[in-house]
VOBA-1610 file (N, C-alpha, C; in pm, whole numbers, padded with zeros to 5 digits, always signed):
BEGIN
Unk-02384+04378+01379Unk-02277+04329+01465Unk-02255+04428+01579Unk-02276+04410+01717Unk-02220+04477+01796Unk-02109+04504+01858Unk-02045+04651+01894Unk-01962+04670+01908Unk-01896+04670+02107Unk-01820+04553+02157Unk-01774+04589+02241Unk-01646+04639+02295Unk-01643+04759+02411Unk-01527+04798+02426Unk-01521+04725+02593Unk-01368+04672+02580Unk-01304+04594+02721Unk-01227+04707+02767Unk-01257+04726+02900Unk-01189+04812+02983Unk-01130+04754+03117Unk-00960+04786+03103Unk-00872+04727+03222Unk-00842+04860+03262Unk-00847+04910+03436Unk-00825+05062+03450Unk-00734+04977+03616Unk-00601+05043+03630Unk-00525+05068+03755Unk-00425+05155+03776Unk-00480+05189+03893Unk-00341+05301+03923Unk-00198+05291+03936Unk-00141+05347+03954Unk+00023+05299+04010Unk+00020+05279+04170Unk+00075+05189+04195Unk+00077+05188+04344Unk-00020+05100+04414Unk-00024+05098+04527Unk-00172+05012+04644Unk-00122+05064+04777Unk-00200+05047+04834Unk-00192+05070+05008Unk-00197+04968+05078Unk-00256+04885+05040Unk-00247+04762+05090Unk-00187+04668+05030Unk-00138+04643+04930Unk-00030+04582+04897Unk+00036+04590+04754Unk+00163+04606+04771Unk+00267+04720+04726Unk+00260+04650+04598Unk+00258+04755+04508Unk+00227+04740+04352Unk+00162+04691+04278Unk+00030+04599+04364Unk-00056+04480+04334Unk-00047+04482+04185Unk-00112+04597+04122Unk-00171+04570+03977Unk-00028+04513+03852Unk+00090+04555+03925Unk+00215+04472+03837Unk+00248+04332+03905Unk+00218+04325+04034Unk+00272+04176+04086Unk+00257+04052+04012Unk+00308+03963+04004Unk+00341+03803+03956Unk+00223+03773+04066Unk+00139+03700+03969Unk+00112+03586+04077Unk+00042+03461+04009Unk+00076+03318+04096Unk+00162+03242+04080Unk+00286+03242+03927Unk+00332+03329+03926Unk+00468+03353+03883Unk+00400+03423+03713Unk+00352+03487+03694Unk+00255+03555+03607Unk+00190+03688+03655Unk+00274+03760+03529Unk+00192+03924+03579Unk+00079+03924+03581Unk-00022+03950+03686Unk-00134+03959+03715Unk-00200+04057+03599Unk-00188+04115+03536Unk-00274+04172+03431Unk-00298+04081+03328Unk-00231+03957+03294Unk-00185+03899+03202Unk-00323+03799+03181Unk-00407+03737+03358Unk-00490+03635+03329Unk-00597+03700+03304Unk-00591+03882+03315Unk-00727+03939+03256Unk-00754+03937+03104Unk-00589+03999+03053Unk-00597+03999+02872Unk-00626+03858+02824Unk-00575+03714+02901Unk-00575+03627+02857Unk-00728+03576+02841Unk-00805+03583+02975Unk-00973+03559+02979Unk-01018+03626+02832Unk-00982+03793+02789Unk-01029+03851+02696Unk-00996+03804+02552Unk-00880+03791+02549Unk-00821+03729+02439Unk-00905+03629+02428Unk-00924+03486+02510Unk-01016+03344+02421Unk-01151+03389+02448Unk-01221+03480+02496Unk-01359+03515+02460Unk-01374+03571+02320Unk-01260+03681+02273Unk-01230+03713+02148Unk-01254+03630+02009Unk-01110+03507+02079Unk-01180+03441+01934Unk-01264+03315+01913Unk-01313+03276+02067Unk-01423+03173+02086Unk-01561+03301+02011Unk-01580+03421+02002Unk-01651+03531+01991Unk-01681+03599+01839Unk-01620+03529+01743Unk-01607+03642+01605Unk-01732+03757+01565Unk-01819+03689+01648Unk-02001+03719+01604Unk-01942+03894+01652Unk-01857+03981+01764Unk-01897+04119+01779Unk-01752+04163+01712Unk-01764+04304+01712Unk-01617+04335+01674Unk-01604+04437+01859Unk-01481+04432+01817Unk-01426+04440+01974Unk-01253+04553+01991Unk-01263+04645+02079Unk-01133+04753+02159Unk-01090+04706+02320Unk-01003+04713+02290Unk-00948+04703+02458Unk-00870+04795+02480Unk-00923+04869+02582Unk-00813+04980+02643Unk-00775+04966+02799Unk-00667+05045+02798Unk-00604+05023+02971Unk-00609+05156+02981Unk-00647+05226+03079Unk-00682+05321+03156Unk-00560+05370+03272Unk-00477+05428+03246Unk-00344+05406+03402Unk-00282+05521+03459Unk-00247+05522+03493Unk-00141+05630+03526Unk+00031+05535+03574Unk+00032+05409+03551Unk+00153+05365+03567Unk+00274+05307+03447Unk+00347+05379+03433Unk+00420+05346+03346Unk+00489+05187+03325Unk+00496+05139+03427Unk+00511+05007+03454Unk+00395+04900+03417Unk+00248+04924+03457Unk+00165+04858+03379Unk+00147+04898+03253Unk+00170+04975+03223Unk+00162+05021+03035Unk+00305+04929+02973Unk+00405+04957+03023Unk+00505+04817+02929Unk+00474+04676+03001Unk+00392+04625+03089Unk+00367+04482+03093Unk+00203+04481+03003Unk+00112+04558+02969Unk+00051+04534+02880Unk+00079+04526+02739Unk+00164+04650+02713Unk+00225+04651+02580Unk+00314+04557+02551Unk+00377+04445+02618Unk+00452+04367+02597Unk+00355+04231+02531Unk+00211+04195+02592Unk+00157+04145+02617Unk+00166+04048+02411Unk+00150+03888+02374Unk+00129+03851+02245Unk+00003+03812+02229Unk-00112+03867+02292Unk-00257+03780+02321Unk-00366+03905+02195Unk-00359+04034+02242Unk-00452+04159+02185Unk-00390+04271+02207Unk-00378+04345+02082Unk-00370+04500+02068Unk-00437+04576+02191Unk-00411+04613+02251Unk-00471+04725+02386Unk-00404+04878+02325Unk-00541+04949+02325Unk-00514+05090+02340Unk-00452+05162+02512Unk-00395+05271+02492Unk-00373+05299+02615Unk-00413+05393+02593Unk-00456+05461+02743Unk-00544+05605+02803Unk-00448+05630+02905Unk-00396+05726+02964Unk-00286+05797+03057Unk-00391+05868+03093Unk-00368+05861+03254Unk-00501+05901+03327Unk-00429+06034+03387Unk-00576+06118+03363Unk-00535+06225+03416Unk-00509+06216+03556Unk-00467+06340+03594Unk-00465+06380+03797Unk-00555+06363+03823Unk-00701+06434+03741Unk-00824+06471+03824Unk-00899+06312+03829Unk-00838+06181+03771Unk-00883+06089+03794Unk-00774+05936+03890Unk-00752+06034+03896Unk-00581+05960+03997Unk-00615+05944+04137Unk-00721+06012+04204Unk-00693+06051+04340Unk-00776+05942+04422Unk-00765+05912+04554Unk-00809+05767+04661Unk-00981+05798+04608Unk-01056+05865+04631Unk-01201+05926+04651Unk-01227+05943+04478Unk-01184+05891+04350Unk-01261+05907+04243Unk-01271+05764+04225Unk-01435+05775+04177Unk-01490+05601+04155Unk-01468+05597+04026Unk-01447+05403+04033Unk-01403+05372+03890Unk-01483+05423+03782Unk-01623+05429+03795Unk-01670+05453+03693Unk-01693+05545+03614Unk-01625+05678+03713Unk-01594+05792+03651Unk-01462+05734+03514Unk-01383+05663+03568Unk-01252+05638+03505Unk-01281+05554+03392Unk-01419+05478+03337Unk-01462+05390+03243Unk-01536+05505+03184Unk-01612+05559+03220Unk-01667+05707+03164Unk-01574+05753+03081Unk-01466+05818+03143Unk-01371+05807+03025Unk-01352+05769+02931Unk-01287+05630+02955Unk-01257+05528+02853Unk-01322+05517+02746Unk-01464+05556+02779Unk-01564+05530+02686Unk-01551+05663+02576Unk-01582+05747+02626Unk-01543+05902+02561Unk-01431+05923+02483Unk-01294+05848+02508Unk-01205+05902+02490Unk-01163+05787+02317Unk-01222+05699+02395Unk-01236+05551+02268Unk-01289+05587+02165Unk-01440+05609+02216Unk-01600+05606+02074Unk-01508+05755+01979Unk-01454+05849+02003Unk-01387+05981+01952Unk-01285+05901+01868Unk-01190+05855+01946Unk-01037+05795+01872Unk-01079+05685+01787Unk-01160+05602+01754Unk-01194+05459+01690Unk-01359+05516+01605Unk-01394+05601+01615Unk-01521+05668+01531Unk-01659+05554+01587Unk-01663+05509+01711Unk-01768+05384+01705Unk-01827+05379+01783Unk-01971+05349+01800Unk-02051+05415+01894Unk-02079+05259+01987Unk-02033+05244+02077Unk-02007+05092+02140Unk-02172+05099+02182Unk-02205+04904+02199Unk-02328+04880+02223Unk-02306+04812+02375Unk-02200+04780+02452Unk-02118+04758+02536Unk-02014+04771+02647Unk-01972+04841+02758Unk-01833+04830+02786Unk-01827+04730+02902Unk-01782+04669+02879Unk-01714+04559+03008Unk-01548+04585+03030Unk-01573+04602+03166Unk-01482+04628+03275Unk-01444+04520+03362Unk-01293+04454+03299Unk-01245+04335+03388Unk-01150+04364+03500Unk-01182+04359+03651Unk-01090+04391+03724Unk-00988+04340+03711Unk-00845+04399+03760Unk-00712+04329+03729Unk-00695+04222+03818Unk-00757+04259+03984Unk-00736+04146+04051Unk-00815+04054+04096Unk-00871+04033+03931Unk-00952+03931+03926Unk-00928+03820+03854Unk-00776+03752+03883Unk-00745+03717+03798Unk-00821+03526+03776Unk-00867+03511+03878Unk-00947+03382+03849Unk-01079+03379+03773Unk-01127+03452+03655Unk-01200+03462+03579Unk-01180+03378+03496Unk-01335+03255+03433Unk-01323+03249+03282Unk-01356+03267+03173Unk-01366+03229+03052Unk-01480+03242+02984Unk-01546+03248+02978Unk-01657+03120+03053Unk-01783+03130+03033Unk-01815+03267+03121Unk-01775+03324+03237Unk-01767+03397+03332Unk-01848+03535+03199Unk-01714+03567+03117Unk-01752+03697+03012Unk-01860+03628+02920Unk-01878+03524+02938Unk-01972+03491+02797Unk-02123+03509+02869Unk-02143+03453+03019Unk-02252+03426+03091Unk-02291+03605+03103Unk-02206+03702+03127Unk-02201+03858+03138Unk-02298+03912+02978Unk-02227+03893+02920Unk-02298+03931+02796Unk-02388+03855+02725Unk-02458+03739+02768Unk-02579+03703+02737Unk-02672+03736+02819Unk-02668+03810+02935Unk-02778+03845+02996Unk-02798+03974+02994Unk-02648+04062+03010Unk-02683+04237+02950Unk-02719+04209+02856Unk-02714+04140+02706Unk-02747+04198+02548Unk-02928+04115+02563Unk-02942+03975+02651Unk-03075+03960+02667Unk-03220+04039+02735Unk-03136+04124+02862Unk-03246+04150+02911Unk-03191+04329+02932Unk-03134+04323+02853Unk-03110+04535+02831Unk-03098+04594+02974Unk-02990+04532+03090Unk-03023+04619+03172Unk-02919+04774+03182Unk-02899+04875+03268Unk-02868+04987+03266Unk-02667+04901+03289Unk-02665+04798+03434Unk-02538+04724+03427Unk-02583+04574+03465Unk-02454+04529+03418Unk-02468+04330+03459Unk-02353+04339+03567Unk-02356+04273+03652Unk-02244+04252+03727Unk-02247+04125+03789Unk-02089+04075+03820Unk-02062+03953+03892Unk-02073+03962+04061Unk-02132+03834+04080Unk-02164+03816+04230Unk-02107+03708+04283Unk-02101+03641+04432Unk-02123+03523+04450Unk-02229+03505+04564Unk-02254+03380+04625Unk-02370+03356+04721Unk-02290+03413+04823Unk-02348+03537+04912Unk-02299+03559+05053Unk-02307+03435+05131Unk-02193+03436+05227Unk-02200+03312+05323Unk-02280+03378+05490Unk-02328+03484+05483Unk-02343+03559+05557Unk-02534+03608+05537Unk-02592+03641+05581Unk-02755+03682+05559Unk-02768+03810+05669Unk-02807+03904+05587Unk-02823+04022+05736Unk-03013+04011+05756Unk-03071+03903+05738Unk-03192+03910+05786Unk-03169+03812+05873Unk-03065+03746+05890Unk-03041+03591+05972Unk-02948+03574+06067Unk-02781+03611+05987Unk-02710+03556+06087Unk-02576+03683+06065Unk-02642+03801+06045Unk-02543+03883+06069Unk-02614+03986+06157Unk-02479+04062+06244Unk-02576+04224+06359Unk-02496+04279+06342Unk-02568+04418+06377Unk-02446+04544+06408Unk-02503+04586+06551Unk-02415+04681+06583Unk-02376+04714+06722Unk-02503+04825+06752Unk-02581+04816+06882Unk-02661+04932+06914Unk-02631+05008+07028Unk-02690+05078+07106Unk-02638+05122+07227Unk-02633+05002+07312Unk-02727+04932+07314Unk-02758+04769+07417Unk-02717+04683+07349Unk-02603+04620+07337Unk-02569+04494+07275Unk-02586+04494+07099Unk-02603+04430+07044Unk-02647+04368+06902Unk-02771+04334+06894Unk-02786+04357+06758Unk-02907+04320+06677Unk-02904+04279+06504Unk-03001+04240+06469Unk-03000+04167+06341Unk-02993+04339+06250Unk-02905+04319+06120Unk-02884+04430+06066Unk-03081+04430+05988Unk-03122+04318+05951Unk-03248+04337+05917Unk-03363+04259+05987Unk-03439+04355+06066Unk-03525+04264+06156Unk-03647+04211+06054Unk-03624+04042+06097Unk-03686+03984+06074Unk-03736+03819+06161Unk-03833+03742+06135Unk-03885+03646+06181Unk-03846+03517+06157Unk-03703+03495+06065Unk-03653+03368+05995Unk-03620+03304+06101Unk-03622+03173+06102Unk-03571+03101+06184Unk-03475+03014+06148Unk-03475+03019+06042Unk-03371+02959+05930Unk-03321+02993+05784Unk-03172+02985+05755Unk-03105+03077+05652Unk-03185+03051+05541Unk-03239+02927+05505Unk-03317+02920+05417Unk-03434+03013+05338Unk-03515+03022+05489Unk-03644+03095+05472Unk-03614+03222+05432Unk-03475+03324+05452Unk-03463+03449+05419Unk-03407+03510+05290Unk-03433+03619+05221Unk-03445+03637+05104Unk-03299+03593+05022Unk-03267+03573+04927Unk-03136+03500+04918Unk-03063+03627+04860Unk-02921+03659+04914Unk-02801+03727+04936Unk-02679+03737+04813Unk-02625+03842+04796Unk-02503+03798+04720Unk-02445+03883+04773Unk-02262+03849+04731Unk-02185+03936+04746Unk-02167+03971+04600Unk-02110+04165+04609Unk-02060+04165+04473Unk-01945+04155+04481Unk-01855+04102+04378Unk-01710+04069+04373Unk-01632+04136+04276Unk-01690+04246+04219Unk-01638+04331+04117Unk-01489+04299+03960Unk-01576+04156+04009Unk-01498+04083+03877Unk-01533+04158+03735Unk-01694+04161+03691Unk-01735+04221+03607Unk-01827+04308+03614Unk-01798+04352+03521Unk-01927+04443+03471Unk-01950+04494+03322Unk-02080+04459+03290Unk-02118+04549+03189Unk-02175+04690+03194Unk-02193+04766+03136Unk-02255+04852+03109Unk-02331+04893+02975Unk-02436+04956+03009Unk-02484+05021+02881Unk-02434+05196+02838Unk-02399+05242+02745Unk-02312+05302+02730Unk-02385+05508+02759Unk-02526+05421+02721Unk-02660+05562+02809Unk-02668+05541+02968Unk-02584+05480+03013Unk-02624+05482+03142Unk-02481+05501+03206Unk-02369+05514+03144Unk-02243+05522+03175Unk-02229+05707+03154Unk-02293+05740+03046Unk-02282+05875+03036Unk-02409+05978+03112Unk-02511+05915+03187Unk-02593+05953+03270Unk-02540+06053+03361Unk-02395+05953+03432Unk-02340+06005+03567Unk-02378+05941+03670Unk-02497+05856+03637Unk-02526+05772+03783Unk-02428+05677+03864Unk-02479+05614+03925Unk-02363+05499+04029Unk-02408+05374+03983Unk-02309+05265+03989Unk-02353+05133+03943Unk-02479+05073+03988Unk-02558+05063+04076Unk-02672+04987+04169Unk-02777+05149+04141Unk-02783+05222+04107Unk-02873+05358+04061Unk-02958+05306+03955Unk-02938+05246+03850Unk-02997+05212+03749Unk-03058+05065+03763Unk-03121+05004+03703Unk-03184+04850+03645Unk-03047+04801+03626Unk-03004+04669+03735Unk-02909+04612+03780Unk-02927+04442+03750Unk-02861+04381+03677Unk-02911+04241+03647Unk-02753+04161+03709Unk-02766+04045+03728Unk-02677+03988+03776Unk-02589+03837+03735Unk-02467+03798+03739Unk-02427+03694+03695Unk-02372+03621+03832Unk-02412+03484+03836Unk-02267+03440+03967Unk-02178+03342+03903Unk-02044+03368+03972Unk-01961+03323+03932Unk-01914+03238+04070Unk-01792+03156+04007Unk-01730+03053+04127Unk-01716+03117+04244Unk-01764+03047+04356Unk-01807+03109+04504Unk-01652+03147+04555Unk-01515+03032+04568Unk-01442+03072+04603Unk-01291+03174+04522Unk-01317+03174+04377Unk-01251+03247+04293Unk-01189+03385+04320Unk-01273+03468+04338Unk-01277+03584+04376Unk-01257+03618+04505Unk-01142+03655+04576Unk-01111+03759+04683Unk-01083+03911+04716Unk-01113+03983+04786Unk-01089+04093+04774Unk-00888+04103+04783Unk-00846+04192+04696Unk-00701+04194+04728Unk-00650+04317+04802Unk-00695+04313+04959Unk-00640+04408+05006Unk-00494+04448+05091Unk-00501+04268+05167Unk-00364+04263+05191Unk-00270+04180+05176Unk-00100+04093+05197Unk-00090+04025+05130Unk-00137+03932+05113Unk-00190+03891+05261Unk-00233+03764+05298Unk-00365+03682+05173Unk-00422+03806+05151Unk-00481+03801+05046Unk-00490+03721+04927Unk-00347+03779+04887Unk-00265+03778+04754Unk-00270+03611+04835Unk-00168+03581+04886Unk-00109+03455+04876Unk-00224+03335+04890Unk-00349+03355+05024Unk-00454+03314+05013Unk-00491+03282+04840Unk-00492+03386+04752Unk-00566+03332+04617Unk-00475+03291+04567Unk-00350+03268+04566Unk-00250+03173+04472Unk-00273+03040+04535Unk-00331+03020+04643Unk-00336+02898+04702Unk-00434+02823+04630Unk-00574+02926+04596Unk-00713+02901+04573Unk-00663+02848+04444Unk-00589+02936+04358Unk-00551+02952+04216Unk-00476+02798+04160Unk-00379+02767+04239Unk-00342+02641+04189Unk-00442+02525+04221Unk-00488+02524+04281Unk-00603+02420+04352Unk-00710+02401+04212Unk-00734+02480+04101Unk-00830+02505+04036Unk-00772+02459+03911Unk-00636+02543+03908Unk-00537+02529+03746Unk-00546+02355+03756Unk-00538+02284+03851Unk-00517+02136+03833Unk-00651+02067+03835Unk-00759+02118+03877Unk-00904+02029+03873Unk-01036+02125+03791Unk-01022+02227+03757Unk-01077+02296+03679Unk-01049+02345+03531Unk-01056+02281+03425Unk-01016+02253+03314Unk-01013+02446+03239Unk-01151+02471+03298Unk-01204+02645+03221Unk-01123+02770+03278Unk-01047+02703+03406Unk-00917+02795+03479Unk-00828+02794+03428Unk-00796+02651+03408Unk-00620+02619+03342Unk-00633+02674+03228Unk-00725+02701+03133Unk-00711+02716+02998Unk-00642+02848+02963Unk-00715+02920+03076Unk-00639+03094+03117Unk-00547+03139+03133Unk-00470+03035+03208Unk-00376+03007+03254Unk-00261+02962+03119Unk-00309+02896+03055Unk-00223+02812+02968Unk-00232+02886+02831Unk-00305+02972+02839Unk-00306+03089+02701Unk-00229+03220+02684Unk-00146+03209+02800Unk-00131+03323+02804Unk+00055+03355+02733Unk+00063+03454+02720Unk+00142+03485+02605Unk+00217+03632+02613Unk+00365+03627+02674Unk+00395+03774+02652Unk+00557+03749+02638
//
């Protein structure tokens, strides 16, 4: 039976918009549709045994998780030296991992890392993640969607003379050029030798999942935020594997 550990990691605070990782949205603490995705993979899941920890430095997301009636979450209180704008997450799942496999005696075959403001995730989303890391052993799995954009086609950057194609090439059509994703840092797996390496996510054998093209936004400002509550109800009413997320949830 393999062992996976779920990792939710946020700071206190945002810069771009004020308190994101505690905000309601559509009238639901946004941490809530991550535990909830985890929670029915859980027990649609009996086949692994399974930890969830939150990673924070905010006292405010530690009592809206701990409040939470869906899964037991461990908590991790993040140090300073992992607090600051310039440390990458995966130093901060590095952790998690270290600080877990010690406290729980268990040597994980797994860690998946659900962003918080990702809250339009579903099931199949974590289920499609871990049938292709545990099938094809890569170093990480991560979520994508189709770029709407091609830098061999129809994107440039700036030169001294005008613009140019960021990748020169001969396409004459979006078709013909190599096909694109964005990453949307919904998920990720990892393998737990490649988390303690020290490398960077895209450093190692990188395999990929896509998920719903318009689901995922970056949440940087509000406009953002409100943009995906727009996306969000649009889905809870015609997407049955959204609402379910939605409708499980429990605190």
């Amino acid at each position: 039976m393999k062992n996976i550990l779920f990792t939710i990691c946020g700071r206190a605070g945002s810069k771009g918009i004020k308190n994101k990782n505690i905000r309601n949205f559509c009238g639901v603490p946004l941490p809530y549709y991550t535990l909830s995705a985890i929670d029915l993979f859980i027990k649609h899941h009996p086949e692994y045994n399974y930890q969830l920890v939150l990673n924070t430095d905010s006292s405010e997301l530690i009592d809206l998780v701990n409040k939470n009636k869906m899964q037991p979450v461990s908590v991790i209180n993040r140090t300073p030296e992992l607090s600051g704008d310039f440390v990458g997450k995966v130093d901060v799942i590095r952790n998690c991992l270290e600080r877990m496999e010690t406290k729980c005696n268990i040597k994980f075959d797994a860690v998946v890392d659900c962003d918080i403001t990702s809250p339009l995730r579903t099931v199949k989303d974590i289920e499609n993640l871990l049938t292709v890391h545990f099938s094809k052993n890569p170093d990480v799995t991560t979520s994508v969607t189709p770029a709407r954009r091609n830098p061999y086609f129809n994107q440039v950057m700036k030169t001294e003379k005008g613009v140019k194609k960021v990748i020169s090439s001969n396409y004459t059509a979006r078709q013909q050029a190599p096909e694109i994703f964005d990453m949307n840092a919904s998920l990720y797996a990892y393998s737990p030798e490649f988390l303690f390496s020290g490398k960077g996510v895209l450093d190692g054998y990188c395999e990929i999942i896509e998920m719903y093209d318009t689901a995922v936004l970056d949440l940087d400002h509000e406009n953002d935020f409100e943009l995906m509550e727009v996306i969000a109800k649009y889905l809870y009413t015609q997407k049955d594997t959204f609402k379910e997320v939605l409708d499980n949830i429990k605190y």
